[in-house]
C-alpha positions as CSV (number, residue, x, y, z in Angstrom):
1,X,-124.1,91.9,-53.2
2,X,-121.0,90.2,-53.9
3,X,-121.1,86.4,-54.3
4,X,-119.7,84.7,-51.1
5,X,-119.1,81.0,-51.0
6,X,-121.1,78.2,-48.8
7,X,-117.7,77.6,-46.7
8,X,-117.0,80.9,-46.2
9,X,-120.4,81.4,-44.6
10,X,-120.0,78.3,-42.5
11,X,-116.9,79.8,-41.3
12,X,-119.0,82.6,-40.0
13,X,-121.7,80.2,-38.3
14,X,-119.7,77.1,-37.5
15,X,-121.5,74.1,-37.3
16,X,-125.2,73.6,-36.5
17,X,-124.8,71.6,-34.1
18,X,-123.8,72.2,-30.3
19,X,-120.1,72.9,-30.1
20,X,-118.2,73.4,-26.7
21,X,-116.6,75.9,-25.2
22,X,-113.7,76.2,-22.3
23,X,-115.1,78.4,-19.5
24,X,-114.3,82.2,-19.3
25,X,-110.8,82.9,-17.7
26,X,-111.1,86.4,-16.5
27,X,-112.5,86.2,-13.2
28,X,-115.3,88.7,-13.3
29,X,-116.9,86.3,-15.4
30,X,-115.3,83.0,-14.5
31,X,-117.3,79.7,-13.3
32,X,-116.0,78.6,-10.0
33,X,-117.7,75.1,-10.6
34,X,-115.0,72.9,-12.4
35,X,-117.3,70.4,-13.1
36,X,-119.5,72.5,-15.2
37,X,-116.6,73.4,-18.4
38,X,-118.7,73.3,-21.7
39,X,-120.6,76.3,-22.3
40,X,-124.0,76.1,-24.1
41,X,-123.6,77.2,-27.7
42,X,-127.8,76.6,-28.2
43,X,-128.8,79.1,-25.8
44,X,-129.8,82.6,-26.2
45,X,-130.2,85.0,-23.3
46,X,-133.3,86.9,-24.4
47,X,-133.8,90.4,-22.8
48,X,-130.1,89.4,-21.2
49,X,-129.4,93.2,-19.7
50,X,-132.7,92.8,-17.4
51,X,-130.4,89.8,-15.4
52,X,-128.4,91.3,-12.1
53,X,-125.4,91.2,-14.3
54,X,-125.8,92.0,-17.7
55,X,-123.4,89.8,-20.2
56,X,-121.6,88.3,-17.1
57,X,-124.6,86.1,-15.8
58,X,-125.4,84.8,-19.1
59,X,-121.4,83.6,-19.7
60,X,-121.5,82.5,-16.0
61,X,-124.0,80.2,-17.4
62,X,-122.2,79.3,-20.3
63,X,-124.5,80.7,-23.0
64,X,-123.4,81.1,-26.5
65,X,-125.9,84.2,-27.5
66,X,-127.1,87.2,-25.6
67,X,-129.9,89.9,-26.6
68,X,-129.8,93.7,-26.0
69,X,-132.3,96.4,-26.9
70,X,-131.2,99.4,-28.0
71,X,-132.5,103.0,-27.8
72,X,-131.1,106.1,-29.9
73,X,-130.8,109.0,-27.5
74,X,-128.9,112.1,-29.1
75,X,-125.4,109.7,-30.2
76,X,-125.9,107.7,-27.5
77,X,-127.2,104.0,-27.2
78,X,-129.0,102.8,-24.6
79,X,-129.9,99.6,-23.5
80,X,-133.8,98.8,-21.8
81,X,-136.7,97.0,-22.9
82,X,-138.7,100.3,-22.6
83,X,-138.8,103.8,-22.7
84,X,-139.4,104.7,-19.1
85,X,-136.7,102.2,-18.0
86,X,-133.6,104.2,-20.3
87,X,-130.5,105.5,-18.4
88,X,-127.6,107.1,-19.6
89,X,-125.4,104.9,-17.3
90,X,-126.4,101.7,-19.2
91,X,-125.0,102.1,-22.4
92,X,-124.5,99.7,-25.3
93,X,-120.8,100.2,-24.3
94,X,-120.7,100.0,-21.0
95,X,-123.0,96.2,-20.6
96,X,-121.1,94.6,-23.4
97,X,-119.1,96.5,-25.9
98,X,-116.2,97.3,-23.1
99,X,-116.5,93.6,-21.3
100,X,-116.6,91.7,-24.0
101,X,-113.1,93.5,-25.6
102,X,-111.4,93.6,-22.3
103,X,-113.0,89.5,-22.3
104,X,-111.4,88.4,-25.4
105,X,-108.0,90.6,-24.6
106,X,-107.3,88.9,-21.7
107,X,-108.2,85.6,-23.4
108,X,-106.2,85.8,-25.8
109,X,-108.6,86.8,-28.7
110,X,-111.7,84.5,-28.0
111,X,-114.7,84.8,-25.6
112,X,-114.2,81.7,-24.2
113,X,-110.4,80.7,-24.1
114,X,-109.3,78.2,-26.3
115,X,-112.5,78.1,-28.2
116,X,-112.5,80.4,-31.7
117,X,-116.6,79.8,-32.7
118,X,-117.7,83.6,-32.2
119,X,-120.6,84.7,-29.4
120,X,-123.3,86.2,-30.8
121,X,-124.8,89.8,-29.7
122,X,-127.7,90.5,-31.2
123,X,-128.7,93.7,-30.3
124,X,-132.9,94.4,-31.3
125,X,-133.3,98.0,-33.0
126,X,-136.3,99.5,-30.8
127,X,-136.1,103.2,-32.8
128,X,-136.2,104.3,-36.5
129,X,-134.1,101.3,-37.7
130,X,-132.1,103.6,-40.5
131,X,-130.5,106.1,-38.0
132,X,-129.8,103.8,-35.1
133,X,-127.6,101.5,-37.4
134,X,-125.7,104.0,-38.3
135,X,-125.1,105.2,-35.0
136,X,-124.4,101.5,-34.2
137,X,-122.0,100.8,-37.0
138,X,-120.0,104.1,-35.9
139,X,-119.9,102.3,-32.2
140,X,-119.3,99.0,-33.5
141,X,-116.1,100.2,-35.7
142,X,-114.4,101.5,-32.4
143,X,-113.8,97.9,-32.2
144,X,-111.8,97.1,-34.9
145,X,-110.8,93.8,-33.4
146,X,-113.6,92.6,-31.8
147,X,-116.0,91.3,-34.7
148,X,-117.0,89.0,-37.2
149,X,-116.6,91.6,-40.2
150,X,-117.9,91.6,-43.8
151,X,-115.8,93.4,-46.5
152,X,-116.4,93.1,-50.0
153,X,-117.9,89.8,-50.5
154,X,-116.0,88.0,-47.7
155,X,-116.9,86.9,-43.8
156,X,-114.0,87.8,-41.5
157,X,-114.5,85.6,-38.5
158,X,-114.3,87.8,-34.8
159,X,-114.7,86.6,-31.4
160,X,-117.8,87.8,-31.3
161,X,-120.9,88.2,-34.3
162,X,-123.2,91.0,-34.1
163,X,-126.3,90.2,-35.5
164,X,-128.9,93.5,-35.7
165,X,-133.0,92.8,-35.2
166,X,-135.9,94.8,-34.2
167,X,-136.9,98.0,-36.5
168,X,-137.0,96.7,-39.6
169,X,-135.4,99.7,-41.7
170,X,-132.3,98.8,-40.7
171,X,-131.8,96.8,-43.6
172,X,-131.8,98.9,-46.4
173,X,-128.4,100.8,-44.8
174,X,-126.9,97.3,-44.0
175,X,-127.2,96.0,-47.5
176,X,-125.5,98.9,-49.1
177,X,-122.3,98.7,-46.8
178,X,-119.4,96.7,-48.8
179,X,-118.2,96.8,-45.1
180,X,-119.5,96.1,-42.4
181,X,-119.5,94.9,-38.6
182,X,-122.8,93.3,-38.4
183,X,-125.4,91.3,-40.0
184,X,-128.6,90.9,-40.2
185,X,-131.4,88.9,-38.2
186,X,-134.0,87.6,-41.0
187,X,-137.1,86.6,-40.8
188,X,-139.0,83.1,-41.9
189,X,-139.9,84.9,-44.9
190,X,-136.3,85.3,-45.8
191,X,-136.3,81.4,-46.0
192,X,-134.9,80.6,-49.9
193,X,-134.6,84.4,-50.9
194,X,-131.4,85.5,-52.6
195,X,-130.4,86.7,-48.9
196,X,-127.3,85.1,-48.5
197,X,-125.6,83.7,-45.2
198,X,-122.9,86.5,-45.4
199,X,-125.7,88.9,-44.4
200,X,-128.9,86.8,-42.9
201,X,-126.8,84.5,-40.8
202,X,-129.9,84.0,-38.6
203,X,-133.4,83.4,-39.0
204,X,-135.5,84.6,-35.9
205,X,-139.7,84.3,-35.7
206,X,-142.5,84.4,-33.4
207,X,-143.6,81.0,-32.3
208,X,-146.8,81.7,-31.1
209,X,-147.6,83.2,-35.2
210,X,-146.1,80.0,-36.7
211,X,-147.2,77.1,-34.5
212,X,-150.0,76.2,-32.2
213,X,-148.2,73.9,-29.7
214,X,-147.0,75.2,-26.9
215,X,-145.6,71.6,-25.5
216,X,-148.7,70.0,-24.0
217,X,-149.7,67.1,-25.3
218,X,-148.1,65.5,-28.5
219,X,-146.6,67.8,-30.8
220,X,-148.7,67.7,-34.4
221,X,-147.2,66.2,-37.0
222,X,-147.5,68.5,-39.6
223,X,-146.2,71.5,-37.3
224,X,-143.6,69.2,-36.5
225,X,-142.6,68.1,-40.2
226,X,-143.2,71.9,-40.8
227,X,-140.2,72.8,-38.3
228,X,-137.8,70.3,-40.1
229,X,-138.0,71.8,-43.3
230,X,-137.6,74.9,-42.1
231,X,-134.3,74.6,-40.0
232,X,-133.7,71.7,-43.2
233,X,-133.6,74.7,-45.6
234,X,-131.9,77.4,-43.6
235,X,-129.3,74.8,-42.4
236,X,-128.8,74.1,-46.8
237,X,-128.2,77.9,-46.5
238,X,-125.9,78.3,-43.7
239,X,-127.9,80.0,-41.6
240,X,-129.3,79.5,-37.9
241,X,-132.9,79.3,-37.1
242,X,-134.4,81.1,-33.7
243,X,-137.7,81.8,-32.4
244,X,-138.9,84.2,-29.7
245,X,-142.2,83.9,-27.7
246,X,-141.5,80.5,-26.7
247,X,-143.3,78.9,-23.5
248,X,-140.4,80.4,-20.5
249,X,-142.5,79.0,-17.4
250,X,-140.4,75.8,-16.0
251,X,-141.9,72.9,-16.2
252,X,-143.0,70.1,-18.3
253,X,-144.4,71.9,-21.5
254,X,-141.2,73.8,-21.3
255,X,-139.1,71.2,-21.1
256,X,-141.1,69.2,-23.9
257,X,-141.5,72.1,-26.6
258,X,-137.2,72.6,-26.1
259,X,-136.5,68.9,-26.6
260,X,-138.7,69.4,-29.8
261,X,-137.1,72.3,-31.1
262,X,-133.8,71.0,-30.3
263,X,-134.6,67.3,-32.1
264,X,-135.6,69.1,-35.0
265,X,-132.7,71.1,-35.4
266,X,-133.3,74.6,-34.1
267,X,-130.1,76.8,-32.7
268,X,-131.0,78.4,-30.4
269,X,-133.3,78.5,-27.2
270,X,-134.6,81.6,-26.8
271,X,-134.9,82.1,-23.0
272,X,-135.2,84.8,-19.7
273,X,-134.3,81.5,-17.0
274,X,-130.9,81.4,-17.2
275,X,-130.2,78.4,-14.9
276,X,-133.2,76.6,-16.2
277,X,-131.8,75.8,-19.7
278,X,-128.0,75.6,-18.8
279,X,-129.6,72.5,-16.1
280,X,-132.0,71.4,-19.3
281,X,-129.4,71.3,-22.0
282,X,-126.4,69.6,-19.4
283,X,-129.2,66.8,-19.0
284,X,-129.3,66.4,-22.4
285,X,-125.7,66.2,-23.1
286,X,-123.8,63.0,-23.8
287,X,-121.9,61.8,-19.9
């Protein structure tokens, strides 16, 4: 893969840290609580097309990242968790390809107006990897305007940033693209590979297969010191760090096991409670 330099990847990713956002301006998606105007660039909206409202409930809460599973059916993609739940109404298109375009045109070329740091949609494989990216890069390239873009060695910054997971055999067709529209979720063992940024922006794991903790009690120091080097060396990289199967019951383990992964660096909170992390992360801001 061509080389690509460290600030053009941090172009793609922005900074690690929490970054703000103005509130969405169309009104389908607007907050009509002015006191609440900095949307939450740490958290993810796992299993986001399950909520009432797909996309728009997770930007009514300000989040930075949403999560949709996709099915191949015939040259169509559909979006459910499983099998028996798959609809030819709910396409990938319908939930968020079309809002979010119609989003950023009415604001002006930006998710949330006045704010240029792209959303992520990361959209999880759940059939044969190969064919469903291709189907998905033929969707995704209807869109000329609306992504981050990679072409020949070089990150294009979009409003939003597509960022495929799930089936794992997605890769191989993704690396052999000198263009493309998305990129690639890695894994913990992609940690200090020759992956670069400009495809593995994101590195996404399993708690539950990594650590022991799930926020009761003090957190061990060795898991703890374990979690700093790993965001320490995919932060040296440009890339994010995510993980899934995180405790999602409120209370104060949650709370505790959040404030731990956030102290040590970690992006994104994976979540399904939407107004329990927007109220956790606006008690941790700065008044």
């Amino acid at each position: 893969m061509p080389h690509v330099t460290r600030r053009s990847a941090l172009t793609l990713l922005g900074a690690t840290a929490a970054a703000v956002f103005a509130p969405p301006a169309s009104s389908a998606f607007a907050d009509q609580r002015p006191h609440r105007t900095a949307p939450l660039w740490n958290a993810h909206a796992h299993n986001d097309y399950d909520h009432p409202r797909p996309l728009r409930d997770a930007l009514d809460h300000r989040f930075g990242s949403v999560e949709a599973d996709i099915y191949l059916v015939g040259d169509q993609l559909l979006v459910a968790h499983d099998p028996v739940d798959l609809d030819p109404a709910r396409t990938l298109e319908a939930l968020y390809l079309d809002p979010l375009a119609a989003l950023v045109k009415a604001n002006h070329g930006s998710v949330y107006r006045g704010h240029r740091r792209p959303v992520q949609l990361l959209i999880d494989i759940k059939t044969e990897g190969a064919a469903t990216y291709l189907e998905l890069d033929r969707h995704l390239r209807r869109y000329p305007h609306l992504f981050t873009g990679y072409a020949h060695g070089r990150v294009h910054p979009g409003a939003v940033t597509a960022v495929v997971s799930g089936d794992r055999a997605a890769r191989a067709p993704m690396e052999a693209q000198s263009v493309r529209r998305a990129f690639y979720d890695g894994r913990l063992t992609d940690l200090g590979t020759a992956a670069p940024a400009s495809f593995v922006p994101l590195i996404s794991d399993n708690w539950t297969l990594n650590f022991t903790w799930q926020g009761d009690g003090p957190f061990p120091g060795a898991e703890r010191e374990r979690l700093r080097t790993l965001t320490r060396t995919a932060h040296a990289r440009g890339q994010r760090v995510r993980f899934w199967a995180t405790p999602d019951t409120a209370g104060p383990a949650r709370d505790a096991l959040w404030g731990a992964l956030l102290d040590a660096g970690v992006d994104l909170l994976n979540t399904d409670d939407l107004a329990g992390l927007e109220a956790f992360l606006d008690a941790r801001r700065p008044r």
